[in-house]
Biopython code that builds the backbone (N, CA, C, O; Angstrom):
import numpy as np
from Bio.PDB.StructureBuilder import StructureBuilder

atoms = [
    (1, "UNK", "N", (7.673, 10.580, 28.893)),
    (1, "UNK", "CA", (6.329, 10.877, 28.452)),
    (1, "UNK", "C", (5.616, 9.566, 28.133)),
    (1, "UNK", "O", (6.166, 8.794, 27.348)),
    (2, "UNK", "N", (4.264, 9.202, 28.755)),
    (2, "UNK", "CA", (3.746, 7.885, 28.811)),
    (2, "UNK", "C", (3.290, 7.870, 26.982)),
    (2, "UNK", "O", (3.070, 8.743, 26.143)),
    (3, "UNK", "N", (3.302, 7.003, 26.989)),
    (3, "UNK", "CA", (2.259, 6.606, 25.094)),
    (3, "UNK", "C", (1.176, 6.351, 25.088)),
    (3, "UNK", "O", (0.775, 5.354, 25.689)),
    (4, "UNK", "N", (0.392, 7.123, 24.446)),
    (4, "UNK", "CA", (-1.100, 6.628, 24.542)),
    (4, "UNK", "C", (-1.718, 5.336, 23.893)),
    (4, "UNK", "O", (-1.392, 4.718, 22.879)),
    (5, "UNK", "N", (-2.444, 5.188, 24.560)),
    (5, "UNK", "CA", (-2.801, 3.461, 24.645)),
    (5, "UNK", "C", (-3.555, 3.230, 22.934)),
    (5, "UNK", "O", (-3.447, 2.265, 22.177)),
    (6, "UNK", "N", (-4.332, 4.565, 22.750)),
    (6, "UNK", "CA", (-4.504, 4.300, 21.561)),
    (6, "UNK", "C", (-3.588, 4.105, 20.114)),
    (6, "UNK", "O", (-3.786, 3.354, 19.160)),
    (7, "UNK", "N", (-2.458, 5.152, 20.382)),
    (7, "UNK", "CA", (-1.460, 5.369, 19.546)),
    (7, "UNK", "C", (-0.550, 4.054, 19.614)),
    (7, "UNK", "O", (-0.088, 3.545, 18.594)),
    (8, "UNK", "N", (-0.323, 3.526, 20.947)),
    (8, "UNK", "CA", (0.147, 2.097, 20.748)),
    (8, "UNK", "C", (-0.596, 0.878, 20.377)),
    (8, "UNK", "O", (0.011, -0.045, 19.834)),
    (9, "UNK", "N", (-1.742, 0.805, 20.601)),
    (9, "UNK", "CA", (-2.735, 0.144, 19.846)),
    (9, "UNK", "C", (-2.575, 0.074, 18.564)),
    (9, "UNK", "O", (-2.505, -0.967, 17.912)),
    (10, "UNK", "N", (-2.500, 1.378, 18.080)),
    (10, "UNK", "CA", (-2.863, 1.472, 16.314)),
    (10, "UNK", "C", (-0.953, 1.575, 16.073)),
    (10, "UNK", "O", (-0.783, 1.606, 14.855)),
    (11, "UNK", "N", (-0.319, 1.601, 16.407)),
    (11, "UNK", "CA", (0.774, 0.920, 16.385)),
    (11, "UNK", "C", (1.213, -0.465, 16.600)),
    (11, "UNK", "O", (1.833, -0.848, 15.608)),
    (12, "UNK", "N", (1.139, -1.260, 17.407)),
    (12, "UNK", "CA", (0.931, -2.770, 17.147)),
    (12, "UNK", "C", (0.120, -3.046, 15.785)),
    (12, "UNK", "O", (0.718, -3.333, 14.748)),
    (13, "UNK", "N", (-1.218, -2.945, 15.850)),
    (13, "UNK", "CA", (-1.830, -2.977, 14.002)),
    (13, "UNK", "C", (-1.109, -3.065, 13.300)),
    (13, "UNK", "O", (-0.788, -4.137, 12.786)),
    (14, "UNK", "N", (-0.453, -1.624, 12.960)),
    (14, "UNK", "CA", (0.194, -1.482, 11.726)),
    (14, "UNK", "C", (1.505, -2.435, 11.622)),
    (14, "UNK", "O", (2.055, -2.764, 10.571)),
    (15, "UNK", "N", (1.921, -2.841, 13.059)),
    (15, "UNK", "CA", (2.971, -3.696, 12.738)),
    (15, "UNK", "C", (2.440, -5.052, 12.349)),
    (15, "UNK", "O", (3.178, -5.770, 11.673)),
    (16, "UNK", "N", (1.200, -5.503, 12.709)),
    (16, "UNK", "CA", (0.987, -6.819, 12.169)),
    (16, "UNK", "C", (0.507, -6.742, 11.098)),
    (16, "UNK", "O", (0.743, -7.770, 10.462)),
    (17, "UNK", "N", (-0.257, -5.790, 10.368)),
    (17, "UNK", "CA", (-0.360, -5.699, 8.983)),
    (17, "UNK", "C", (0.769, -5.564, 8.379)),
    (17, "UNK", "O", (1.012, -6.610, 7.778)),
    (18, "UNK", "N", (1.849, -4.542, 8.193)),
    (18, "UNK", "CA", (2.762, -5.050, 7.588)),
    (18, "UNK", "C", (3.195, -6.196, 7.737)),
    (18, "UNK", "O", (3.477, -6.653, 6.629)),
    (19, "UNK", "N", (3.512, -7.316, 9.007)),
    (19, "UNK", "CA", (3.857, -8.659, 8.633)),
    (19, "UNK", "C", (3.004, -9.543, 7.803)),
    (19, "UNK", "O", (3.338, -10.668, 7.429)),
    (20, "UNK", "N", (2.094, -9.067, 7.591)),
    (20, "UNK", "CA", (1.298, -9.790, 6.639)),
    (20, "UNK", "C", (1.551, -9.496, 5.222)),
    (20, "UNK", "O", (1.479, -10.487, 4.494)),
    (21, "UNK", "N", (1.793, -8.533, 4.728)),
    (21, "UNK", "CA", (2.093, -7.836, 3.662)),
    (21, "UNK", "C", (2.780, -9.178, 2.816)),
    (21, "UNK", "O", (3.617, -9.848, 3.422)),
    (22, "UNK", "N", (2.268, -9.694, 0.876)),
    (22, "UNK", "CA", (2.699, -10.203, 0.569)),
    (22, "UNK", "C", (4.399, -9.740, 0.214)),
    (22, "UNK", "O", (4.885, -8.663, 0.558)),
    (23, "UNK", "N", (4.978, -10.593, -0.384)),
    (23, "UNK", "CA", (6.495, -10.295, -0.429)),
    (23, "UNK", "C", (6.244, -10.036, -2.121)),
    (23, "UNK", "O", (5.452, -10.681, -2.809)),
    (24, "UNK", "N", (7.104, -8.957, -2.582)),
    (24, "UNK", "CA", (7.100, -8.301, -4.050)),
    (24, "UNK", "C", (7.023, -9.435, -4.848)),
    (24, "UNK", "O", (7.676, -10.425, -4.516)),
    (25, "UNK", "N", (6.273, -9.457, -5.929)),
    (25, "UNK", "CA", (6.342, -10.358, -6.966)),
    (25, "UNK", "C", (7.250, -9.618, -8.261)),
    (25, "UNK", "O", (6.755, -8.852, -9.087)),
    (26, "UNK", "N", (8.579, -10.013, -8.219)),
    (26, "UNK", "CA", (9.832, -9.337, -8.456)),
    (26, "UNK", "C", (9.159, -9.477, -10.442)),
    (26, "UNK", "O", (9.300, -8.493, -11.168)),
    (27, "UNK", "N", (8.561, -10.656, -10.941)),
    (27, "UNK", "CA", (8.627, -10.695, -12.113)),
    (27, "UNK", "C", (7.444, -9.412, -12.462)),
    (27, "UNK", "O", (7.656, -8.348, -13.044)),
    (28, "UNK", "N", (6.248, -9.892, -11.929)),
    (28, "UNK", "CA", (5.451, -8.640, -11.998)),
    (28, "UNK", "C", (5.872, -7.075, -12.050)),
    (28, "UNK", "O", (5.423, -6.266, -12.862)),
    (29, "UNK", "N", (6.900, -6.776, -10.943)),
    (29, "UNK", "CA", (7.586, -5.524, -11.108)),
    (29, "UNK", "C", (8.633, -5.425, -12.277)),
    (29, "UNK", "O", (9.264, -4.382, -12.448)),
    (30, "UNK", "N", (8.783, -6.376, -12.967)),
    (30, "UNK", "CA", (9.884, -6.313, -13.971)),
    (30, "UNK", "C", (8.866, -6.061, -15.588)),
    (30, "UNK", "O", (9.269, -5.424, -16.561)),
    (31, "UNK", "N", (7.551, -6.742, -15.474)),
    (31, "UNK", "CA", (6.652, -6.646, -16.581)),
    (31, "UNK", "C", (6.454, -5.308, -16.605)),
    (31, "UNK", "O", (6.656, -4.496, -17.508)),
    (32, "UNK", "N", (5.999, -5.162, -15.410)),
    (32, "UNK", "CA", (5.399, -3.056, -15.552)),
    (32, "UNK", "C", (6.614, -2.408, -15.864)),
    (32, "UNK", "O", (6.516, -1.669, -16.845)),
    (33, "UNK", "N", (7.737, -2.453, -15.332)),
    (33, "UNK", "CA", (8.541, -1.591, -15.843)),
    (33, "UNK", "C", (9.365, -1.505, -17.045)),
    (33, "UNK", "O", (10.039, -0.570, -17.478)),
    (34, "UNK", "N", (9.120, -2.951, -17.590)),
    (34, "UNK", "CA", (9.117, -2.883, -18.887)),
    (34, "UNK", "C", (8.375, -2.289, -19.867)),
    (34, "UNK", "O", (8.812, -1.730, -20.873)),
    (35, "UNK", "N", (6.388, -2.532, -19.292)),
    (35, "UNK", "CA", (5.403, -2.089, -20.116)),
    (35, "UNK", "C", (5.982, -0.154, -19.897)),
    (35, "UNK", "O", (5.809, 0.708, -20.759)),
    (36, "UNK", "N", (6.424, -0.006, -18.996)),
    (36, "UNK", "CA", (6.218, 1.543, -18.669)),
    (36, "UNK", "C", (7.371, 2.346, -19.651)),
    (36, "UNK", "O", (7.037, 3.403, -20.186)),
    (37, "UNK", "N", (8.592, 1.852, -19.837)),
    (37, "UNK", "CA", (9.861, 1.490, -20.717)),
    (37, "UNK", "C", (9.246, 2.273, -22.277)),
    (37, "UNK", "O", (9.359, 3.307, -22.936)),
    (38, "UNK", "N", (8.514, 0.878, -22.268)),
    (38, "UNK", "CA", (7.359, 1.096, -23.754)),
    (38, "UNK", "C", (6.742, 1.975, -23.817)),
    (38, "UNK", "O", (6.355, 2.301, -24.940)),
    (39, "UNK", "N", (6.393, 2.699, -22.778)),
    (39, "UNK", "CA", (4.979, 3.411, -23.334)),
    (39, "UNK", "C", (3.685, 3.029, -23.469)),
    (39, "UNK", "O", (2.645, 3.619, -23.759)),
    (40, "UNK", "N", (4.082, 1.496, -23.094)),
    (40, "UNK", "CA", (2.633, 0.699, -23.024)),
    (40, "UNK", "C", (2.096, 0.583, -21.863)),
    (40, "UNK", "O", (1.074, 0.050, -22.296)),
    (41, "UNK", "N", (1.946, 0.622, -20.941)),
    (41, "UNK", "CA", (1.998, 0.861, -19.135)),
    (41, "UNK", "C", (0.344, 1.603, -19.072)),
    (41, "UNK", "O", (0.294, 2.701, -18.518)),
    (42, "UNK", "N", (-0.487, 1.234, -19.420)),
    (42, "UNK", "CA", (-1.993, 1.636, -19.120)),
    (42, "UNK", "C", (-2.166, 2.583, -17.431)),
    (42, "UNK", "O", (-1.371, 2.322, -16.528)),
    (43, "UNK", "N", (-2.777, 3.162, -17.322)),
    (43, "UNK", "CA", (-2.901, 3.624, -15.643)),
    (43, "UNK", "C", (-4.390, 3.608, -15.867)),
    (43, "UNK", "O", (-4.892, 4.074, -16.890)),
    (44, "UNK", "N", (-5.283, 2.911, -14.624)),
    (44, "UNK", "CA", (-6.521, 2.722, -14.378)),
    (44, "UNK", "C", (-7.377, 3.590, -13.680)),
    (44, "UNK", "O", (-8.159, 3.072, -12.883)),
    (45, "UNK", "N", (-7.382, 5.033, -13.849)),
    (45, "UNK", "CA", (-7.239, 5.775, -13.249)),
    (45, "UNK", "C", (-8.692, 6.032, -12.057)),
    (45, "UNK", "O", (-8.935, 6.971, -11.299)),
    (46, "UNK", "N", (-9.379, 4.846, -12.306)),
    (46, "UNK", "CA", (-10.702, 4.944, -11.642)),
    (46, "UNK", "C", (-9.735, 3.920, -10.335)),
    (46, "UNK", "O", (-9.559, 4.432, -9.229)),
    (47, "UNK", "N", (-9.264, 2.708, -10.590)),
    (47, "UNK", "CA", (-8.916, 1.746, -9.472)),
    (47, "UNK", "C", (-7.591, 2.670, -8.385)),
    (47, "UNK", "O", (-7.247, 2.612, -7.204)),
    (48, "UNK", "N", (-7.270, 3.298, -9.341)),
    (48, "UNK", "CA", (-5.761, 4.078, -8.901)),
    (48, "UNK", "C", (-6.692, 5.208, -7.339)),
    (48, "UNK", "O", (-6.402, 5.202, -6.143)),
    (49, "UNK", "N", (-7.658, 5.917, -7.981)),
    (49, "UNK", "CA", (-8.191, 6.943, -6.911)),
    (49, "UNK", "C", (-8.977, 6.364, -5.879)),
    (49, "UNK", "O", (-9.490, 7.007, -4.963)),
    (50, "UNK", "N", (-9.093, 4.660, -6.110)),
    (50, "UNK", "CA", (-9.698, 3.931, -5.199)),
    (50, "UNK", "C", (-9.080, 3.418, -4.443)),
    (50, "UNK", "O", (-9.745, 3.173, -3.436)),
    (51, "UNK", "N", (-7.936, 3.051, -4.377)),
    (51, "UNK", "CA", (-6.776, 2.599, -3.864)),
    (51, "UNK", "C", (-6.292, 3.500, -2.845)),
    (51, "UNK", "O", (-6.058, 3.183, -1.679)),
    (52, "UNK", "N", (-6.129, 4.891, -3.474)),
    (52, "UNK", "CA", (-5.607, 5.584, -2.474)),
    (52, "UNK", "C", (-6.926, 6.492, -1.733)),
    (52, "UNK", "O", (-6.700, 7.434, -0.973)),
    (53, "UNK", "N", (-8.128, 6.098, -2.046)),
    (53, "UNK", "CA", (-9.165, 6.525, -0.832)),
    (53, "UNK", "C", (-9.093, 5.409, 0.021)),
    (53, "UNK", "O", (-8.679, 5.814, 1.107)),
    (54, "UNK", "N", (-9.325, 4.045, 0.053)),
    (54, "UNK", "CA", (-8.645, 2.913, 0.873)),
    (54, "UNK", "C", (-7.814, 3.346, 1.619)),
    (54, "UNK", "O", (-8.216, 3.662, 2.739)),
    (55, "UNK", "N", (-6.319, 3.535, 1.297)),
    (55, "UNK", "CA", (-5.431, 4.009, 2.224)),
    (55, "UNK", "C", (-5.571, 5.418, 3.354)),
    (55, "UNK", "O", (-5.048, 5.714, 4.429)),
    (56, "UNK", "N", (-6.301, 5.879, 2.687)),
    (56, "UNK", "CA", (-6.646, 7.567, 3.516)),
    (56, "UNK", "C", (-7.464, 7.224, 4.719)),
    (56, "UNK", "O", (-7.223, 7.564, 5.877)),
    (57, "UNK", "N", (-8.726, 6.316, 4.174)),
    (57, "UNK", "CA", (-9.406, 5.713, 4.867)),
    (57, "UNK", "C", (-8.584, 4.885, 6.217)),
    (57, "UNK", "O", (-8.527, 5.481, 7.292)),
    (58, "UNK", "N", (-8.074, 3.745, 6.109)),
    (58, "UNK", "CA", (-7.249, 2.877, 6.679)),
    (58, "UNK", "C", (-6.237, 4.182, 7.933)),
    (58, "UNK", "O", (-6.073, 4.119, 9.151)),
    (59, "UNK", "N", (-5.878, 4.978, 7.148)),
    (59, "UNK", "CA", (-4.920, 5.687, 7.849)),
    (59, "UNK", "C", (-5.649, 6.784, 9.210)),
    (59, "UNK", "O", (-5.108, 7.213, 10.229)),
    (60, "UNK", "N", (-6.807, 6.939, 8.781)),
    (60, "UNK", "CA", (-7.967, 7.975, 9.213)),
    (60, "UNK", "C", (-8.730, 6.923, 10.530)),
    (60, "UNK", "O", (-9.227, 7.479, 11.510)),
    (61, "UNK", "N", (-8.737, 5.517, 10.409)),
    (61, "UNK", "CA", (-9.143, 5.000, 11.368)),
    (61, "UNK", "C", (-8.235, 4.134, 12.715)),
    (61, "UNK", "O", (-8.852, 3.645, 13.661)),
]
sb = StructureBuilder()
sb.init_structure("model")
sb.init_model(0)
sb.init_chain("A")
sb.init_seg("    ")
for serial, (resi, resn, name, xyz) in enumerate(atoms, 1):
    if name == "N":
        sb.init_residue(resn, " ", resi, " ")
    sb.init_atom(name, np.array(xyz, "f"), 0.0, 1.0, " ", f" {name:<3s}", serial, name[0])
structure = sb.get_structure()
């Protein structure tokens, strides 16, 4: 079954965006899950629903 040119298109993309992807900032993930530990762990809940309209978006085009 041939692949469509678009679907491989937007497949290459996604592979070069993920190579771009920074690499985890291991201390950063160790602060939040400490703050979260605590109970101190804030959630931004306006940036949080923006983030994932971004991604819906991104995924949708």
């Amino acid at each position: 079954m041939p692949i469509d040119p678009d679907v491989a298109s937007k497949l290459n993309q996604l592979e070069i965006n993920l190579l771009t992807l920074p690499v985890v900032d291991i201390k950063r993930v160790e602060s939040i899950k400490r703050l979260v530990e605590l109970g101190e762990f804030k959630i931004d809940i306006i940036r949080t629903a923006d983030k994932f309209m971004e991604f819906e978006l991104q995924l949708a085009s």
